[in-house]
N, C-alpha and C positions, 0 to 999 in steps of 0.2 A: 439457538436464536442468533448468535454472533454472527454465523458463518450465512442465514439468513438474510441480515444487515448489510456483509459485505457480498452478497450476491446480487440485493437489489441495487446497491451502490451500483454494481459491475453493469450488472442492465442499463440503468437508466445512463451510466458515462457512454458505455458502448451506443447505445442509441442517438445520443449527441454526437457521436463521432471524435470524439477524445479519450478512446481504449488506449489505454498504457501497454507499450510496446509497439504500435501497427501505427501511432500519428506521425505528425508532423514534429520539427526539430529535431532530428537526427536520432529518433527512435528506429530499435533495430527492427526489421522485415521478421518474420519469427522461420523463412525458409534461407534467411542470409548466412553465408560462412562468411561474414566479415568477423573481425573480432570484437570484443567486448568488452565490461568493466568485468569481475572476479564475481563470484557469490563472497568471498571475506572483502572483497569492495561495495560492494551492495548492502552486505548486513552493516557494514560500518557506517554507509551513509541510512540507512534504514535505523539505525543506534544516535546518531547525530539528530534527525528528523525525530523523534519519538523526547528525546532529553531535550532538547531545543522546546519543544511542543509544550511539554510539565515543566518546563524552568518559568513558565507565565501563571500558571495554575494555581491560586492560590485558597486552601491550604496546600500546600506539596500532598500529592496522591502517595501513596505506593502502589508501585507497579508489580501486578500479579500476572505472570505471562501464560496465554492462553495454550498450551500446549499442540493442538490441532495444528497451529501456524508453524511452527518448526518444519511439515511437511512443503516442500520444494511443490508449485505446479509449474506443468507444463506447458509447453506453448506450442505445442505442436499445430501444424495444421492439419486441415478437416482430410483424411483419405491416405495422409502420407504412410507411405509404407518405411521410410527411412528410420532407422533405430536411433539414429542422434538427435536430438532435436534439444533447444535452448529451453532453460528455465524460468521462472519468474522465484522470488525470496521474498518474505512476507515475516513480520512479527506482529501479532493481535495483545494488546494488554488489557486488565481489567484493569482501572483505576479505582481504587480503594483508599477508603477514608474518606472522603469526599461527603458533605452535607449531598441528601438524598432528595430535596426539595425539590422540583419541577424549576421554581426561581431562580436556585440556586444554582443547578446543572445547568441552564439557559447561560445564566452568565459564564461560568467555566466558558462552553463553546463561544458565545460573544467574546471574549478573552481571547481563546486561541484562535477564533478569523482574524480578531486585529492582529495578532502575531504573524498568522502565515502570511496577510496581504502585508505589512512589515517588512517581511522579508522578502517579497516578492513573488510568492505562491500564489497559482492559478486558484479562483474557489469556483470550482467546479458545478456544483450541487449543495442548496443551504435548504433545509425543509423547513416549510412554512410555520413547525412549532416551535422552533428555534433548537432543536434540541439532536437536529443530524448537521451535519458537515461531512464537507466532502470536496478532496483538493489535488492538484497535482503540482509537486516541488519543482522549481525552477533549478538549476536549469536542465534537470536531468529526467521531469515529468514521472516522477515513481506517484503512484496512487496516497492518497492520506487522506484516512479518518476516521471523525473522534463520533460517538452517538451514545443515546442510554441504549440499555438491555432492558432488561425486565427487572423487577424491583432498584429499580433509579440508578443504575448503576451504570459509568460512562465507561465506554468504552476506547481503546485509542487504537490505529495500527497504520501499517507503512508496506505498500508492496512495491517492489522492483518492478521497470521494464523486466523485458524479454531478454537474456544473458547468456552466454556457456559458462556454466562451472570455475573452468579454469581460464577461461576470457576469449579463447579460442574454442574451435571446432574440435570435437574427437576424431582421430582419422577414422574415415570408414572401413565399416568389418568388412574383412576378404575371405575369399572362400577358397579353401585348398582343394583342387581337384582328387 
C-alpha cells in the first residue's frame, strides 16, 4: 500500500511538471555527467528532512523504517543502453504511536505543512481529506511525504533528486579487443 501512495504521489507531481530531478533549479538532467551531491549526502539530508519533519509532531512518533526504501532507484532514461546511470535515495517510515483518529492524523499533517511552509518547502500536492501531503524541500527539491496507510497509520518519507553514488560519473566500461 505505501509504495502505492508514493507512486500516485510520483504521478500526479510528474504530471504537474515538478518531477524531482528533471525540473527547474538546478536539478540534475538524469543523462548529465556533471557531478553531484553523494548518496551519504543525500541520506544525510534525507535524515535532516525526516527528524526536522517529527521534531513538530506531537506526541513524538517512533520511527519504524519501511525496509523496501533502503532499495536505491534509478534514473535512467527511457531506451538508454549506457550502464551508468544516476540514482535517486529514498527513506519511507511508519510513524508509530501516534493517536489513530482520522482528527487526529489530519492535525499531525496540518502540523507538518505549517512546518515545511516554515521552512520554506514547496507543498506540492495537499489531498482534499486533509490527510496526504506532499512537498519538495528547498533549496535542493528532494520529494516529501507524510499520508495514512491503511489502519490510520501515517506514514513519512524523503526522496533524493537524481545523484551519482559517489557524486560523480563512473568511468565508462571499455572493451579489451
Amino acid at each position: 500500500m505505501l509504495r502505492t501512495v508514493w507512486f500516485i504521489a510520483a504521478a500526479v507531481i510528474l504530471v504537474a511538471g515538478c518531477a524531482p530531478g528533471t525540473g527547474p533549479g538546478g536539478a540534475m538532467n538524469p543523462s548529465s555527467n556533471k557531478p553531484t551531491i553523494t548518496k551519504a549526502q543525500a541520506l544525510s539530508r534525507i535524515d535532516q528532512l525526516v527528524n526536522g519533519t517529527v521534531s513538530v509532531i506531537r506526541p513524538k512518533p517512533r520511527l519504524e523504517l519501511y525496509r523496501p526504501s533502503l532499495i536505491d532507484g534509478t534514473c535512467s532514461p527511457p531506451g538508454s543502453t549506457d550502464l551508468r546511470h544516476p540514482v535517486e535515495v529514498s527513506r519511507e517510515y511508519y510513524l508509530r504511536g501516534l493517536p489513530e483518529t482520522e482528527d487526529a492524523l489530519r492535525k499531525v499533517v496540518a502540523d507538518v505543512k505549517a512546518y515545511w511552509q516554515k521552512e520554506g518547502h514547496y507543498i506540492a500536492v495537499e489531498h482534499e481529506n486533509g490527510l496526504q501531503l506532499y512537498g519538495h524541500s528547498r533549496p535542493d527539491d528532494f520529494l516529501m511525504a507524510i499520508g495514512v496507510e491503511a489502519g490510520n497509520v501515517l506514514t513519512l518519507g524523503a526522496t533524493s533528486t537524481c545523484l551519482w553514488p559517489n557524486g560523480t560519473p563512473e568511468p565508462s566500461p571499455t572493451t579489451t579487443p
